[in-house]
Backbone bond lengths (Angstrom), bond angles and torsions (degrees), N, CA, C in turn:
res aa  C-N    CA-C-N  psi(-1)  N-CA   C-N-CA  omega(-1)  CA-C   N-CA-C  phi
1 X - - - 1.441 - - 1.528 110.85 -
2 X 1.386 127.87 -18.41 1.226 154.21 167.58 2.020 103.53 -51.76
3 X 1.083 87.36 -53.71 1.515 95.18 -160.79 1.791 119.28 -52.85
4 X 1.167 143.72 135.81 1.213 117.57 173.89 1.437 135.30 -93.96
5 X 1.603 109.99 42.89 1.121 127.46 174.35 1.814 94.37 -100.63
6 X 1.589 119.49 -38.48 1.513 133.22 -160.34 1.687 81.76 -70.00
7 X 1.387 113.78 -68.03 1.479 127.44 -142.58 1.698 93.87 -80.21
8 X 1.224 135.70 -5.69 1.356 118.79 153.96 1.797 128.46 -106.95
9 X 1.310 95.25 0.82 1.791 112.27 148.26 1.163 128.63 -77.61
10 X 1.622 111.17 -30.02 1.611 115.66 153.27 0.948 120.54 -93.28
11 X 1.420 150.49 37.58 1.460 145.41 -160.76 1.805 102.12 -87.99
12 X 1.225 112.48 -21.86 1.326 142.17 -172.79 1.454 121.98 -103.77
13 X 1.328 107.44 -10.36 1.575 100.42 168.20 1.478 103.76 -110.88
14 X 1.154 109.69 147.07 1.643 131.49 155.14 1.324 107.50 -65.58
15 X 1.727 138.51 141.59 1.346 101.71 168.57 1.946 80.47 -162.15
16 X 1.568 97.00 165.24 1.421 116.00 177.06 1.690 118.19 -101.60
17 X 1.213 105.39 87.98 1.600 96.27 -169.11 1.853 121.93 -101.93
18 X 1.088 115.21 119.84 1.127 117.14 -149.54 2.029 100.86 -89.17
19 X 1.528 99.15 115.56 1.341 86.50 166.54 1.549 139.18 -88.85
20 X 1.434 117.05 171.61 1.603 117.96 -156.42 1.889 80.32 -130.28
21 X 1.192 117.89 96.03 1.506 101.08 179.79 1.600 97.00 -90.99
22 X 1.049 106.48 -21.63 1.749 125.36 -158.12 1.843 87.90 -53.70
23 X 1.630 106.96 -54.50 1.315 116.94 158.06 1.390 131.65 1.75
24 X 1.557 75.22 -95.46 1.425 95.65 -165.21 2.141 89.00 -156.27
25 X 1.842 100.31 119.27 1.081 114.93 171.48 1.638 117.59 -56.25
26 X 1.365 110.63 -32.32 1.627 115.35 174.45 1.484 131.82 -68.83
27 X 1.621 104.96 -16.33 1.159 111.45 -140.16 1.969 84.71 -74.23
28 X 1.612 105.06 -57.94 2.076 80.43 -178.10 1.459 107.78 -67.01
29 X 1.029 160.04 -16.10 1.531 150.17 173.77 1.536 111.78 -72.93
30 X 1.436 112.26 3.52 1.672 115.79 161.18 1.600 102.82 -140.77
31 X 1.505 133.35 32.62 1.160 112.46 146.11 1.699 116.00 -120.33
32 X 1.627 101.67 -24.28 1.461 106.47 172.89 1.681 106.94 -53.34
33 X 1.483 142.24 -70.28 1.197 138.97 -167.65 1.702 104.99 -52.36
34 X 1.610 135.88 -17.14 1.041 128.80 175.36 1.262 111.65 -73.22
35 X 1.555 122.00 -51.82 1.531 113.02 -178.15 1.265 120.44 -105.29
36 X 1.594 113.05 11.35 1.895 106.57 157.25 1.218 111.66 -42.92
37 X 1.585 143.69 -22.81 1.358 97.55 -164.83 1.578 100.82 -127.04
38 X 1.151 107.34 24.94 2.015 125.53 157.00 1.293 112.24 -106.23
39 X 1.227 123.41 -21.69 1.627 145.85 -157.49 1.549 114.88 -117.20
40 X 1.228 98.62 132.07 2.314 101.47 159.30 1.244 75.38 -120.64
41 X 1.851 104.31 119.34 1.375 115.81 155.14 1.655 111.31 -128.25
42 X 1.823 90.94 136.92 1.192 108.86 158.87 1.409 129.67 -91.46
43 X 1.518 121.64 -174.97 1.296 132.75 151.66 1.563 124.85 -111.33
44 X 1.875 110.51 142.17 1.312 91.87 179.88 1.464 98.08 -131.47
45 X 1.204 129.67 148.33 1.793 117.26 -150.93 1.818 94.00 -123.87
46 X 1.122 125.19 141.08 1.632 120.30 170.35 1.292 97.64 -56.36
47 X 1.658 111.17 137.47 1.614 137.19 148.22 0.994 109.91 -92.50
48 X 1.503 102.10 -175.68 1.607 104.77 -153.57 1.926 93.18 -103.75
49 X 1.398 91.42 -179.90 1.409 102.52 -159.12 1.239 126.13 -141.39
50 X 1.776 119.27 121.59 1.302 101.20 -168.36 1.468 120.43 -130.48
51 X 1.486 125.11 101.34 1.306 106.03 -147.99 1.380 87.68 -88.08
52 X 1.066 125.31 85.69 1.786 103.36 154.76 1.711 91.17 -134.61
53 X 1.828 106.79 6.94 1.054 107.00 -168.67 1.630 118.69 -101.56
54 X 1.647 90.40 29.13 1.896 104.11 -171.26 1.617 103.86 -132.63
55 X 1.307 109.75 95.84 1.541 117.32 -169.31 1.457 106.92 -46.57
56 X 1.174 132.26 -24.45 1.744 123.71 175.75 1.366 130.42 -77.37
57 X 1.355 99.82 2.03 1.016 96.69 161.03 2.140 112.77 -135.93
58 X 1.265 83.68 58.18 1.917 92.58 169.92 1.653 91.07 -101.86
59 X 1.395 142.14 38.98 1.248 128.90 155.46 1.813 94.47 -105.93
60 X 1.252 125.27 -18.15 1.292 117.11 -163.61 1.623 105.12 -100.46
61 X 1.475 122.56 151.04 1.023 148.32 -161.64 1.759 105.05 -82.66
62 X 1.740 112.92 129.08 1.777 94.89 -165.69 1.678 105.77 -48.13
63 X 1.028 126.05 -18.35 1.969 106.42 -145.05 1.959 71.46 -90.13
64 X 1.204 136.76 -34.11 1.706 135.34 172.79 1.734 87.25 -52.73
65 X 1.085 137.96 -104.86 1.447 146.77 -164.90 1.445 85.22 -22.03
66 X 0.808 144.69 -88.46 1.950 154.43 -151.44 1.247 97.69 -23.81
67 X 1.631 96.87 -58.17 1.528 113.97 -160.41 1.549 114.97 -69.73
68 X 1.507 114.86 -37.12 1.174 108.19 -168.72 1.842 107.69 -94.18
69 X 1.252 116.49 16.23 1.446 106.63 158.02 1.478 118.21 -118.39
70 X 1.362 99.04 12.18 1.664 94.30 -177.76 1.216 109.59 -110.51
71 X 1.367 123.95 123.48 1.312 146.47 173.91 0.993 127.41 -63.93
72 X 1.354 129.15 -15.12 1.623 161.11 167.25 1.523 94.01 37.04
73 X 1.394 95.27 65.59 1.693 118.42 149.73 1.230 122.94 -80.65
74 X 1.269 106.60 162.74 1.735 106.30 -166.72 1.275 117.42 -78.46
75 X 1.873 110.46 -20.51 1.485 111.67 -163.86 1.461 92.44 -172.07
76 X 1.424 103.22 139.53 2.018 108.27 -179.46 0.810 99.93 -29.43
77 X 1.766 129.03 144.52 1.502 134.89 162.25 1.557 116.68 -88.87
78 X 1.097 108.90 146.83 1.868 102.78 173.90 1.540 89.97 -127.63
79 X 1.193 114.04 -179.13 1.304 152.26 -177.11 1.311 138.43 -142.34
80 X 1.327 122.06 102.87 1.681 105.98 172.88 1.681 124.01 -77.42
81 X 1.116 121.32 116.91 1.342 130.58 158.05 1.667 109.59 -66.65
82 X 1.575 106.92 116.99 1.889 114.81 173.65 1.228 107.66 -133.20
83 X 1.468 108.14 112.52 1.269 124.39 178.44 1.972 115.71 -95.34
84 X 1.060 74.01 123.92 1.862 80.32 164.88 1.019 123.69 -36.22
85 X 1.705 137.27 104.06 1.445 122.38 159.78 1.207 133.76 -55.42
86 X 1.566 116.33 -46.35 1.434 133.46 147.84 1.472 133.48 -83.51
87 X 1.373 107.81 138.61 1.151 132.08 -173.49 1.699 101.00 -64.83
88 X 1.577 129.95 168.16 1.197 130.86 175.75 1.208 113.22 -106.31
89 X 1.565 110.32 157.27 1.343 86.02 -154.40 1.204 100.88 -90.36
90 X 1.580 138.93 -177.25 0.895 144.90 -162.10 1.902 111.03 -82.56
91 X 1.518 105.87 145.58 1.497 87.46 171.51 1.089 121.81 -74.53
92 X 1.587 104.52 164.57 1.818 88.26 178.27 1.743 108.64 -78.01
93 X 1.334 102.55 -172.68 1.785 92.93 175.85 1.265 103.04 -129.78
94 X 1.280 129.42 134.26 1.254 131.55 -179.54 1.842 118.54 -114.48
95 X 1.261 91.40 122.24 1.756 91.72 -178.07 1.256 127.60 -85.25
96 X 1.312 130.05 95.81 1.440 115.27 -163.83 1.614 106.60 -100.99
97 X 1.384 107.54 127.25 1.946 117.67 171.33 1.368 109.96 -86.90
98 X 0.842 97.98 136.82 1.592 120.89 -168.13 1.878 90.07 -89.20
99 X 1.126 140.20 153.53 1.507 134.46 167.97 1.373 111.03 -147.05
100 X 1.629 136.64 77.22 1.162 135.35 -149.22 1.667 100.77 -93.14
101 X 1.014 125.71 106.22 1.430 135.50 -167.79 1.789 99.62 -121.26
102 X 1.277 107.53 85.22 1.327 126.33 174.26 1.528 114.02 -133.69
103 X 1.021 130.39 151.14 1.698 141.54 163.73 1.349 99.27 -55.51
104 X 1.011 145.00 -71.69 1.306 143.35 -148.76 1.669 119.74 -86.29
105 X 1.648 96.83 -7.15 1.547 101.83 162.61 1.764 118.20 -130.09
106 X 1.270 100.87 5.68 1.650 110.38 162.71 1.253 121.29 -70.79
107 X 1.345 105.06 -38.93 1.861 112.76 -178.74 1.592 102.94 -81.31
108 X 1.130 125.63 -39.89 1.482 121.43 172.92 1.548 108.79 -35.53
109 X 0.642 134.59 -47.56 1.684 110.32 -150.88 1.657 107.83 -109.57
């Protein structure tokens, strides 16, 4: 995504890219400086979470609720949000004529 063959094939998408720092500590400190200048990017960091606050599941038991929102990641997740600076360009439009050159619809009209 680094590369600038990647980052000018996306110059045009908006996109939600989820980082893995747990990974690799470099990995956003070498993709943010690639698409700052196609991109307004933010950050969006996990909040906290409370499932007792999703009525479909008041049949399940808390340590069930616990379980089913935790992702049991290694370390808070964030996210970069990258928005398109530029718009795409427009398609082209193509007019196609139809030219019905038949006997049976030449004399018609």
């Amino acid at each position: 995504m680094t590369s600038p063959v990647s980052v000018g094939a996306l110059k045009h998408s908006n996109m939600i890219i989820e980082i893995h720092d747990f990974v690799s500590s470099a990995m956003l400190p070498s993709v943010m400086p690639s698409l700052a200048a196609s991109h307004r990017l933010s950050l969006v960091y996990a909040g906290p979470r409370n499932p007792h606050a999703f009525a479909f599941l008041d049949h399940c038991t808390d340590f069930e609720k616990w379980l089913l929102i935790c992702e049991n990641r290694p370390q808070a997740q964030r996210w970069m949000i990258a928005e398109r600076r530029a718009q795409p360009p427009e398609p082209e439009s193509h007019t196609v004529q139809l030219v019905i050159d038949h006997p049976s619809v030449a004399g018609s009209g």
